[in-house]
N, CA, C and O atoms as a GROMACS GRO file, in nm:
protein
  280
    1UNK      N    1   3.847  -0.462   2.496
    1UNK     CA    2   3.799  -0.474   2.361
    1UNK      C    3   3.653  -0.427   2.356
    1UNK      O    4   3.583  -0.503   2.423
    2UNK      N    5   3.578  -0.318   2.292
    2UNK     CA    6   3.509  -0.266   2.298
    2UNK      C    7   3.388  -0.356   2.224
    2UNK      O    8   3.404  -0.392   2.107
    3UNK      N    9   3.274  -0.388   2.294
    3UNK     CA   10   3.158  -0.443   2.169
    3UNK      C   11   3.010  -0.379   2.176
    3UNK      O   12   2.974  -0.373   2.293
    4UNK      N   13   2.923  -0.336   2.096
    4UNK     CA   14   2.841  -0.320   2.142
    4UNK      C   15   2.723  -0.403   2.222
    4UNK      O   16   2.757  -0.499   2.291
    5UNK      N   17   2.639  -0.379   2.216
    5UNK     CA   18   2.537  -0.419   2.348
    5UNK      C   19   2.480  -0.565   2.292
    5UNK      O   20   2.386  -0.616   2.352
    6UNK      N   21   2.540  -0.637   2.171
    6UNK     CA   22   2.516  -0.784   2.131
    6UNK      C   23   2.580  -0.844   2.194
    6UNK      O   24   2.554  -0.959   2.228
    7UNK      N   25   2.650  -0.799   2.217
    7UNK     CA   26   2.839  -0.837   2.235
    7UNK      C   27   2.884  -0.948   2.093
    7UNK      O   28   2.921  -1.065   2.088
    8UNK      N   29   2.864  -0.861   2.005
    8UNK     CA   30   2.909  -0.934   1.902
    8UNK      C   31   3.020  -0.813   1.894
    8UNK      O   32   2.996  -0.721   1.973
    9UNK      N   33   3.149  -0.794   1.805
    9UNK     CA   34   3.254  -0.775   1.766
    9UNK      C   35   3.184  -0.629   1.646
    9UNK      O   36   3.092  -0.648   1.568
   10UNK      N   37   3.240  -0.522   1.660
   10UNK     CA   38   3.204  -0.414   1.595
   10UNK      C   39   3.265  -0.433   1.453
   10UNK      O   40   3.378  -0.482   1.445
   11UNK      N   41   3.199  -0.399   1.344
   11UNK     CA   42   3.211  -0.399   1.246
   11UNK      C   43   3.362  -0.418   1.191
   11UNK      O   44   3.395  -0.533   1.163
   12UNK      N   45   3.433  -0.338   1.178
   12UNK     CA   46   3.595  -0.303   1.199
   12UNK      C   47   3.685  -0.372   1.244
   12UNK      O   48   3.802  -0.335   1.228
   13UNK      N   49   3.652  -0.495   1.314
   13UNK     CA   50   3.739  -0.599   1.359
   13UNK      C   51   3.671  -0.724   1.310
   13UNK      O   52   3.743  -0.822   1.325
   14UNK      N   53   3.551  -0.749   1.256
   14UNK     CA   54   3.571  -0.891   1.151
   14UNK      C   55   3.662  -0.885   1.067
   14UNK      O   56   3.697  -0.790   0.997
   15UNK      N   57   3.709  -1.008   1.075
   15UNK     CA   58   3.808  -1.062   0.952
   15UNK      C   59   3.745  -1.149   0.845
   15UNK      O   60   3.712  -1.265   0.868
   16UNK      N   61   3.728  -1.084   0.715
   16UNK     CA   62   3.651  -1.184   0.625
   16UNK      C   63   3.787  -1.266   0.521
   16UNK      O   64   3.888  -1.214   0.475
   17UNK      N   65   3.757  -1.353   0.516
   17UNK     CA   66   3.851  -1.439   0.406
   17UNK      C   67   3.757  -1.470   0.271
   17UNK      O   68   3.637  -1.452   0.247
   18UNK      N   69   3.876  -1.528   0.188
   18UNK     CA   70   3.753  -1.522   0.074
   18UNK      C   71   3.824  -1.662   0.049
   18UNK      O   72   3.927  -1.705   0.101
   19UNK      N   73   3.719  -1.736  -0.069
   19UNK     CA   74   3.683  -1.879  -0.008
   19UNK      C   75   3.822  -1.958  -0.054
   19UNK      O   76   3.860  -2.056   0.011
   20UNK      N   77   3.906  -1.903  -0.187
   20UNK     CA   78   4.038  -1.954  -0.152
   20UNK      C   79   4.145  -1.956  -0.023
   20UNK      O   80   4.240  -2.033  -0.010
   21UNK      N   81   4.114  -1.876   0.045
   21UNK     CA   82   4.222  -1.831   0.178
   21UNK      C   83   4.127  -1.977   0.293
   21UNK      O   84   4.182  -2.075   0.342
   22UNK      N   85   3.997  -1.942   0.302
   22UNK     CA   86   3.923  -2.061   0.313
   22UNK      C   87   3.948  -2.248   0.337
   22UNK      O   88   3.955  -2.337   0.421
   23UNK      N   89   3.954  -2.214   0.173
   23UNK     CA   90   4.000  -2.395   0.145
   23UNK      C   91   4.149  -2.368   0.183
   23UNK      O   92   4.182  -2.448   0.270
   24UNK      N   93   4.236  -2.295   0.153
   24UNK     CA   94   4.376  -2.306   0.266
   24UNK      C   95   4.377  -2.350   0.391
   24UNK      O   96   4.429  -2.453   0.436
   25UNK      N   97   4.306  -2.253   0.454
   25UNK     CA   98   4.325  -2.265   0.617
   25UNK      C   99   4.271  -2.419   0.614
   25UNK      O  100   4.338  -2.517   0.644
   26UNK      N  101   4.163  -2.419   0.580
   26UNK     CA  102   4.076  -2.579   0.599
   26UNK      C  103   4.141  -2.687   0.538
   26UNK      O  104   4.110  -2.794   0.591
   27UNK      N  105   4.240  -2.701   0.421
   27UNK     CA  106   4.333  -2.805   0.364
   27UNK      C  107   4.194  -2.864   0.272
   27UNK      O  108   4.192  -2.985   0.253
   28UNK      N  109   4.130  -2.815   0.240
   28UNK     CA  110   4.054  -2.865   0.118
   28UNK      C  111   4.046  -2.757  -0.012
   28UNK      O  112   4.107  -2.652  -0.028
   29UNK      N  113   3.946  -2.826  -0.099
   29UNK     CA  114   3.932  -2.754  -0.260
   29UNK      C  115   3.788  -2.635  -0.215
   29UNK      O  116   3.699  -2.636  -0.130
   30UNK      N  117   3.829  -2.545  -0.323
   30UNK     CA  118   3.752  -2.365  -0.319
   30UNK      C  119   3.600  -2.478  -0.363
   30UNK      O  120   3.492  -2.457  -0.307
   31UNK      N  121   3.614  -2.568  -0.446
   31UNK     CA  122   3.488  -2.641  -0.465
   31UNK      C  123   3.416  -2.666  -0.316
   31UNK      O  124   3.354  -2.573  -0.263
   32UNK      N  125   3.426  -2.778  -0.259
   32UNK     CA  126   3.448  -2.774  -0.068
   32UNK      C  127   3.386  -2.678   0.013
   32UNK      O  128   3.311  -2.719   0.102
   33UNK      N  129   3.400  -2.578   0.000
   33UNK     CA  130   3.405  -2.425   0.061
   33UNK      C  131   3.247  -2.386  -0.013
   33UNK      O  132   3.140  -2.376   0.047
   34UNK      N  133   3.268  -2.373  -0.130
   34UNK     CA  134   3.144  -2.324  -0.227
   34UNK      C  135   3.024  -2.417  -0.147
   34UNK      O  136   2.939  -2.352  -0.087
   35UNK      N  137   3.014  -2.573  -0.144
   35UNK     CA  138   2.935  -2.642  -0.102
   35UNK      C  139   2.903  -2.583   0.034
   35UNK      O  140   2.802  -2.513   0.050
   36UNK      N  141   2.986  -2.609   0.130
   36UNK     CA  142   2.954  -2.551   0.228
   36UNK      C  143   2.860  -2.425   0.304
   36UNK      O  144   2.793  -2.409   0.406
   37UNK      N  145   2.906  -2.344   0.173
   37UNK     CA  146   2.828  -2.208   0.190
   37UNK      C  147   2.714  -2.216   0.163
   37UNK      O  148   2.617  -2.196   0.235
   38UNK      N  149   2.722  -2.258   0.018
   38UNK     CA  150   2.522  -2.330  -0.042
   38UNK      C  151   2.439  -2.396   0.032
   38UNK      O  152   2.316  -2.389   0.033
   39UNK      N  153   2.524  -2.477   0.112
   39UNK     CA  154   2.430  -2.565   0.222
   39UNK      C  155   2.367  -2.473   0.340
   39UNK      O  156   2.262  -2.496   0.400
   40UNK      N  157   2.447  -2.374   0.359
   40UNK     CA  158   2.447  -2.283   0.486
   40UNK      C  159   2.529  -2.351   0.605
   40UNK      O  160   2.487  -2.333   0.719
   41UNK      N  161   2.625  -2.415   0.588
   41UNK     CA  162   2.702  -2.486   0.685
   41UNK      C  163   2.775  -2.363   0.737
   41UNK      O  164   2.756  -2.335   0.855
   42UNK      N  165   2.842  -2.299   0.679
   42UNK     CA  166   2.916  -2.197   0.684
   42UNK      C  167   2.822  -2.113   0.629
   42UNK      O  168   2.736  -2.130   0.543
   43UNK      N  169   2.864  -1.994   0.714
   43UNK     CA  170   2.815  -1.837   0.667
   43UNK      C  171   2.933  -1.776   0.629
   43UNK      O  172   3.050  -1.788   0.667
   44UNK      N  173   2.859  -1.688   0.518
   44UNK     CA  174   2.879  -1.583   0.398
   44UNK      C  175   2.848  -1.459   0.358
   44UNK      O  176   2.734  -1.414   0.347
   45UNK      N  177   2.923  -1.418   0.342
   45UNK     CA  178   2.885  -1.269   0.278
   45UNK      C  179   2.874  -1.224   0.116
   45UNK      O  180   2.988  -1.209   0.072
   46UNK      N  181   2.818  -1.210   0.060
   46UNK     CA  182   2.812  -1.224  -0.110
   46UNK      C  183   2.878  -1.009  -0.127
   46UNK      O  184   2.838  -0.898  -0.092
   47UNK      N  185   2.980  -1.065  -0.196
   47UNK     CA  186   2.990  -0.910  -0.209
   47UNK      C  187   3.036  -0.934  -0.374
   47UNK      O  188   3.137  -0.988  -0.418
   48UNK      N  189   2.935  -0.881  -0.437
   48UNK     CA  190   2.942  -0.862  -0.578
   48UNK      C  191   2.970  -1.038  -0.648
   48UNK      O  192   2.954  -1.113  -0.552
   49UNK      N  193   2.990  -1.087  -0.721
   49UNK     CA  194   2.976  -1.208  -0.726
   49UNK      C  195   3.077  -1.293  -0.644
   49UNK      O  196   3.098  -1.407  -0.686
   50UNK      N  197   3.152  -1.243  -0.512
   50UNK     CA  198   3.249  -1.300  -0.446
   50UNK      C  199   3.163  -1.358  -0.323
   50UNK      O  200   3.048  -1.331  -0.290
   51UNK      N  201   3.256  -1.444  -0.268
   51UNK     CA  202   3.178  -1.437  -0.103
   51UNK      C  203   3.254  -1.420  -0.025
   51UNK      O  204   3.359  -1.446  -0.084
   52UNK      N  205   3.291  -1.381   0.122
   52UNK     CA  206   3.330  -1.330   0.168
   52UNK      C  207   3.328  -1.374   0.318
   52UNK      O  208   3.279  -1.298   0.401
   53UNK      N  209   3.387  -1.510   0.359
   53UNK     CA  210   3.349  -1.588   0.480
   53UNK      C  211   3.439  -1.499   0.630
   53UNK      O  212   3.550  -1.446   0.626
   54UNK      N  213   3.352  -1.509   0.743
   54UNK     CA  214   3.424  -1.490   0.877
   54UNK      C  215   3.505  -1.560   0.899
   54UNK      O  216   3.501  -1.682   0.912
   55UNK      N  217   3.617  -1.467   0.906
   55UNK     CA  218   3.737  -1.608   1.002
   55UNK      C  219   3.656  -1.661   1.122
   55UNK      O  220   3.655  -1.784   1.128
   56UNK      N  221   3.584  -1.590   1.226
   56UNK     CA  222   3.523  -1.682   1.308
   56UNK      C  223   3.462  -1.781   1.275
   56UNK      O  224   3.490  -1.891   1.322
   57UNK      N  225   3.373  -1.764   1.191
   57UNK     CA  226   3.264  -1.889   1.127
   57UNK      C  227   3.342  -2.011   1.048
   57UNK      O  228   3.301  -2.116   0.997
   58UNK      N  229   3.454  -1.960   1.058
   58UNK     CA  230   3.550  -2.100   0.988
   58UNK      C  231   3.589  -2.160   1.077
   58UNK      O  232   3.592  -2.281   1.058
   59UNK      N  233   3.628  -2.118   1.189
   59UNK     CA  234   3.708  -2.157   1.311
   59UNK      C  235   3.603  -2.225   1.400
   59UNK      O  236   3.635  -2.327   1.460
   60UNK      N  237   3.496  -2.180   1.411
   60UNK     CA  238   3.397  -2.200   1.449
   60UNK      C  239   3.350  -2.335   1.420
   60UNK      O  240   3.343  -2.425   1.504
   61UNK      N  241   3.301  -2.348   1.236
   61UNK     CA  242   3.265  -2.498   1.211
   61UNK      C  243   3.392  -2.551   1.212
   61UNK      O  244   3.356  -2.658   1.261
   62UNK      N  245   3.539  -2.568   1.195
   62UNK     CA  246   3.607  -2.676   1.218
   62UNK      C  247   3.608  -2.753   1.351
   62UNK      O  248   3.622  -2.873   1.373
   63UNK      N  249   3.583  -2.618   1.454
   63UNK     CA  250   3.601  -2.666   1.608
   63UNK      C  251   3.410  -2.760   1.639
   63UNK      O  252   3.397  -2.814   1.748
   64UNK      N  253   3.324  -2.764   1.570
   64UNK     CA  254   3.219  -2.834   1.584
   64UNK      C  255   3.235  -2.932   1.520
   64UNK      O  256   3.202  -3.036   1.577
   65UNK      N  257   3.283  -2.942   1.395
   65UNK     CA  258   3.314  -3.072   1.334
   65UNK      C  259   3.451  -3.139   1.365
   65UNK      O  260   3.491  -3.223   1.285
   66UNK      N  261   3.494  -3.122   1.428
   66UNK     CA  262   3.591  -3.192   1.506
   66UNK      C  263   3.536  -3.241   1.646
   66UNK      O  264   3.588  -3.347   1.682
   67UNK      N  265   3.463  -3.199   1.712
   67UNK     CA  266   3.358  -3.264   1.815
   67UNK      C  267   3.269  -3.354   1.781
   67UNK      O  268   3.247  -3.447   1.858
   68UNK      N  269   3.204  -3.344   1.664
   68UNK     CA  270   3.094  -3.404   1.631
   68UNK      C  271   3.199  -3.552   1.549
   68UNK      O  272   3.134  -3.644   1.498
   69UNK      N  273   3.337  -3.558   1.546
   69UNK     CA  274   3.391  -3.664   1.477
   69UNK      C  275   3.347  -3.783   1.620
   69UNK      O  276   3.284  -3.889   1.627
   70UNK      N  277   3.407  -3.711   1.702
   70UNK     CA  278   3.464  -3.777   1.801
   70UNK      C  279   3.430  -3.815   1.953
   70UNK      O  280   3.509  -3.882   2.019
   0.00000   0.00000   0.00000
């Protein structure tokens, strides 16, 4: 899997969700999601008045807030 020299993931293989697909995966309300983003809990991408979240960065804070429960 090719990355450049961050070793972050090349442009072309993020997966962005948008914040309904979001509150799906997560089993909560697009309200939920919105908070989240405002807080900066989750990162975002604003594309035209949408936002536009990383599937990593979702996967990411569930797997920290599921540590931090417990």
């Amino acid at each position: 899997m090719p990355h450049n020299s961050d070793n972050l993931p090349a442009a072309g293989q993020v997966q962005f969700l948008t914040v309904a697909e979001v509150a799906s995966l997560m089993r909560v309300s697009k309200m939920t999601v919105y908070r989240l983003v405002h807080s900066g809990e989750l990162p975002a991408l604003r594309v035209g008045k949408s936002f536009r979240v990383p599937e990593k960065a979702v996967h990411d804070y569930l797997e920290s807030a599921y540590f931090d429960v417990g």
